[in-house]
N, C-alpha and C positions, 0 to 999 in steps of 0.2 A: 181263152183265145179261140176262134174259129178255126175250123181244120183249114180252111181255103186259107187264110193270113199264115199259118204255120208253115204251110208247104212254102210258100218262099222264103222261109232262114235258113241261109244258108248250113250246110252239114257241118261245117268246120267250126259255126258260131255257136249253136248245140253242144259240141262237143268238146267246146270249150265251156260254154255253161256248167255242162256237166262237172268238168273237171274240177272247175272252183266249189261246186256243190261237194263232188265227195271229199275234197281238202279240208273244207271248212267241217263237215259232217262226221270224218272219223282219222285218227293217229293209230298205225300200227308202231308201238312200243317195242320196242327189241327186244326179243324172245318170241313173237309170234302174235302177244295179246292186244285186241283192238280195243281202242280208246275212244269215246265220245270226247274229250276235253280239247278246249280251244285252246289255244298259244297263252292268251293270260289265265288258264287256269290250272297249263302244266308250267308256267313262271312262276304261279303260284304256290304248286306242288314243290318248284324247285327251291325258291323261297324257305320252303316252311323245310327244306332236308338241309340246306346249306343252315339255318339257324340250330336244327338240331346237332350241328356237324359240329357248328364252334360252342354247343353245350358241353356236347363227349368231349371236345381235346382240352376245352376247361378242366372238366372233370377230372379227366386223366391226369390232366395236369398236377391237380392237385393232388392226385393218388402218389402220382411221381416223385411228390416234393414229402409227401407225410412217408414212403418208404426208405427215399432218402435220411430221412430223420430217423426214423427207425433202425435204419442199418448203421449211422453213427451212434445211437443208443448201446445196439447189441455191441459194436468193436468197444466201445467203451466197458462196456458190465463183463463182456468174457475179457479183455486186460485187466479187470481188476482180480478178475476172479482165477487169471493166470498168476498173477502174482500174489495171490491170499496163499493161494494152493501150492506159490514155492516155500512163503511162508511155514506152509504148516511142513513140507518135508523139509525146511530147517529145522524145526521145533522138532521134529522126529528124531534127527540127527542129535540133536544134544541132548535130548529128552534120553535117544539110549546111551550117549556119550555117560549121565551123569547118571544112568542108571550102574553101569559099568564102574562105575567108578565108586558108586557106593556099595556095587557088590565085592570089591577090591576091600574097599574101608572095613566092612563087615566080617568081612575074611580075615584081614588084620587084628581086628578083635577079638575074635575068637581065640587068635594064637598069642595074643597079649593077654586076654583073661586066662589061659593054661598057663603062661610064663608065669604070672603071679601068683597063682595057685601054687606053683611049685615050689617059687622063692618064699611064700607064707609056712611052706611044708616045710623047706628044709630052714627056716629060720625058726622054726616051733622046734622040731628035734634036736638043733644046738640047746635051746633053751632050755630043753626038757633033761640034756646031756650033762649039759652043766650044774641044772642042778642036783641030777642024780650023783656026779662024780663028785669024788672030792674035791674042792678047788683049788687048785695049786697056789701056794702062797708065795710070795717075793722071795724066804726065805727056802723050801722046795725047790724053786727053779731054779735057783743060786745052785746048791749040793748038789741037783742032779747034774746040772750041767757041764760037759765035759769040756769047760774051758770059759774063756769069754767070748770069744765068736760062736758058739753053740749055744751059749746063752743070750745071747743077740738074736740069732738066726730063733729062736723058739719063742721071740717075745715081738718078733715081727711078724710069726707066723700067725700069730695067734690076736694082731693086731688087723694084720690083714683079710683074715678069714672075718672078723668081721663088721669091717669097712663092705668085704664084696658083699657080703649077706645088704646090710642095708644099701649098697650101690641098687643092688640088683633090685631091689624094693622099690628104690626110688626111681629107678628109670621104667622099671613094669609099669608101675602106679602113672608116671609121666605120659608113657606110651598109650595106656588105657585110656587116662585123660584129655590127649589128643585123637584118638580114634573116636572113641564119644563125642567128642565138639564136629568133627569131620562128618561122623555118623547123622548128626542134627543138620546139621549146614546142608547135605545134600538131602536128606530127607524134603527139608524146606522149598530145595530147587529143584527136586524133584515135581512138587506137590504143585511148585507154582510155574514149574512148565509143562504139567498136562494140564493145567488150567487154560494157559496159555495157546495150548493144542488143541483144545477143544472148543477154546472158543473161535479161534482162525477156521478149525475146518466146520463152524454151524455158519459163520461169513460165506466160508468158499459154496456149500449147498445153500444157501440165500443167493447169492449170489447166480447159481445155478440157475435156480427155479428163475427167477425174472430173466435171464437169459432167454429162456424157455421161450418163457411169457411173451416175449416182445416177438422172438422169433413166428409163434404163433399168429399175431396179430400181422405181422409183417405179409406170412403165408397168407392171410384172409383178406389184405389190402388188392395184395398180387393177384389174388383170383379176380378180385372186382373191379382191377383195372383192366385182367383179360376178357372179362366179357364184356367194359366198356368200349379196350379196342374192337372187338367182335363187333358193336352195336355199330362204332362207325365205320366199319369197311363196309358192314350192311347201308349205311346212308350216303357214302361214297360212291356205293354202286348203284342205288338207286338214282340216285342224282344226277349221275352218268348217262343212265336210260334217260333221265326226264332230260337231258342237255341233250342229248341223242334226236329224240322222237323231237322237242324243240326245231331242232337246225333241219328234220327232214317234212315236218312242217310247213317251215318257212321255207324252203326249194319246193317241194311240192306247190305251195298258194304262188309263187315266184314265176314257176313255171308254167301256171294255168292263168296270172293275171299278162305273162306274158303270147299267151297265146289266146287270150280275151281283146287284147289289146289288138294282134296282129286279124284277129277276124273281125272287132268293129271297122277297120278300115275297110274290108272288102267287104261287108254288107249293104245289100240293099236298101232302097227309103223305107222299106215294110220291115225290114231289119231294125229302123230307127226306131221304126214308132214303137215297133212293139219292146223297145229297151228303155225308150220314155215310159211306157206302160208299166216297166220292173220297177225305174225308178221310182214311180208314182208311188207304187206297192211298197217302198222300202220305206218311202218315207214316211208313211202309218205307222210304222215299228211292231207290225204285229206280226212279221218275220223276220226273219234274216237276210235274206235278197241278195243280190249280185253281191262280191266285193267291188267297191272303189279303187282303183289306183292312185297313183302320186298326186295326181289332178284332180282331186277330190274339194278340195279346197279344207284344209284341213288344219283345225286349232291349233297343233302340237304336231311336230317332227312327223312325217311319215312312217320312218323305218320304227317308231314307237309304235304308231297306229298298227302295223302288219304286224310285228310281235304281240299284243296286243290282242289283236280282236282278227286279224287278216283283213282289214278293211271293210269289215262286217258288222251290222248292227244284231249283233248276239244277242242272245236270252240271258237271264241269270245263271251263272254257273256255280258250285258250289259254296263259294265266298257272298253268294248275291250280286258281283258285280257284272255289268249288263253292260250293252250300247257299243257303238262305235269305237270309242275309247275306256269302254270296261272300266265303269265308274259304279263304287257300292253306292247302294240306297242313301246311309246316309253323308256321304261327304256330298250327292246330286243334293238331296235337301239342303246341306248347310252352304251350298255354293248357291239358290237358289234357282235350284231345279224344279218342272213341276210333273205332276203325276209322281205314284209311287215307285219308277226306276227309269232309268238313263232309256235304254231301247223302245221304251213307250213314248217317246217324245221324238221331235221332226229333230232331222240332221241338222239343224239351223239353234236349234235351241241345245244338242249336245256339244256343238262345237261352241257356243257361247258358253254354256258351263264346263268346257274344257279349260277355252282361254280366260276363265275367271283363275283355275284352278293353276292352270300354269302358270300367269303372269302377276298375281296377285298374292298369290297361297302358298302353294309345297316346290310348284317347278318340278322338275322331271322326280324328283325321289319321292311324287307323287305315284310314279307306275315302277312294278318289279323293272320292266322292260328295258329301260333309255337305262341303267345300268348294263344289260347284258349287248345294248346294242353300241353300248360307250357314247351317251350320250349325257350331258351333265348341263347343269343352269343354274 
């Protein structure tokens, strides 16, 4: 443009150009860091942290449900293993009950094999007495006896003495016979309640160990759902910025189409031509150029188009998508697009592969945008 045509645009229209220039050109992000990226391709950012968002609390999800399983695992194996291990201090309990009792029996036999020993002794010295002595005959006891009650009283004595000798035999020999069977019996319950004991308490350490076990895996479940929550407070907060930088964005382009708008009215006729002249340039596509306002004449929703692109026929941004309405490479091909992307073609030929795409095709869940702008079809 000639300096002489420049010098009558007005100041106000300038600098309103400008402003739309630097909106569209750069995003300061919250925390200080400046951003090259357009509106559709911090939607697109925000897009791809919102999907990561609902991976992690899947994830988590699932963490939540496998520790929950776990921890009814563990209450169940330490209940078993509280009651194996009351088991075994019952089996203790009778284990010395019956030890107790056979050292009782044992005791008892010892003093019942001494009783029969003695009663063997002193029924051998009768025997041995008798038949040393002479044997007193019927006819003896008779003449010595000084009467017939003395001779009664010597033939019961002598009847008695030994009835006790064999009493005393017979109930030793009894006694012993029942300490021996008593002796057996608990030996046997002895032998089959440490068995008993010992197999309960290799249960209750089994038992243990997979206690352990579980508790273990539970702990390494735990860590990996903490640093999945970590991962999404990280995407939370990102997300935040990109909704942040977003909304100041869209007030910033807001604010400078409406101050675009309030200097074309008061611009001169050399005012016009030379924003004919922009247009002209815009519609090449081999920049960027003014943004458009509402009256743009535009295929799909406005407030899509400013979320979007700001009314601007963009470059490719990281996704490849370009143009007015930031359309990739190939959905412009399969809508019947021509050239290799949306911003290389005339505003007349993106907005017909807009309204193919909207009216024909996907409809707004076409663009991240008419979501965040609440816009649905």
């Amino acid at each position: 443009m000639p300096p002489s045509r420049r010098a009558h645009i007005p100041v106000r229209a300038r600098a309103a150009a400008l402003a739309v220039a630097l909106c569209s050109a750069a995003v300061f992000l919250p925390g200080g860091a400046a951003s090259g990226a357009s509106i559709g391709q911090l939607s697109s950012q925000l897009s791809q942290q919102q999907a990561r968002q609902q991976g992690l609390s899947s994830r988590i999800g699932n963490l939540n449900t496998l520790i929950g399983s776990l921890s009814g695992q563990i209450a169940l194996v330490q209940g078993r293993e509280t009651s194996v291990r009351a088991d075994v201090a019952r089996d203790h309990v009778m284990l010395d009950s019956t030890r107790s009792q056979l050292n009782h029996q044992r005791a008892r036999l010892v003093l019942l094999r001494a009783r029969l020993a003695r009663a063997r002794l002193l029924l051998s010295r009768q025997v041995v007495s008798s038949y040393e002595s002479d044997q007193p005959d019927l006819v003896a006891v008779v003449l010595e006896a000084h009467g017939f009650t003395d001779l009664l009283e010597k033939l019961r004595f002598l009847h008695d003495v030994e009835g006790q000798a064999r009493a005393i035999i017979t109930v030793t020999r009894a006694a012993k016979a029942e300490a021996d069977a008593a002796t057996a019996r608990l030996g046997r319950l002895e032998q089959a309640q440490a068995q008993v004991t010992a197999g309960a308490a290799a249960r209750a350490r089994a038992l243990a160990g997979m206690s352990n076990l579980l508790q273990s895996k539970q702990a390494g479940l735990q860590q990996a759902r903490a640093a999945q929550q970590s991962a999404l407070s990280a995407t939370r907060a990102r997300g935040a910025q990109l909704q942040s930088a977003i909304s100041q964005l869209q007030a910033q382009q807001a604010a400078a189409q409406q101050a675009a708008s309030s200097s074309t009215s008061g611009s001169s006729s050399s005012g016009s031509s030379s924003s004919s002249s922009g247009s002209s340039s815009s519609s090449s596509g081999s920049n960027a150029g003014p943004a458009l306002g509402p009256s743009g004449g535009w295929a799909i929703p406005y407030p899509i188009v400013l979320c979007e692109s700001g009314g601007q026929n963009l470059p490719p941004n990281s996704a490849g998508a370009s143009g007015y309405y930031q359309i990739i490479p190939g959905t412009w091909k399969s809508y019947g697009g021509s050239g290799p992307a949306a911003y290389l073609a005339s505003k007349a030929e993106q907005d017909a592969v807009a309204s193919r795409i909207w009216n024909g095709g996907q409809g707004a869940s076409a663009w991240v945008c008419a979501g965040m702008v609440g816009i649905h079809h």
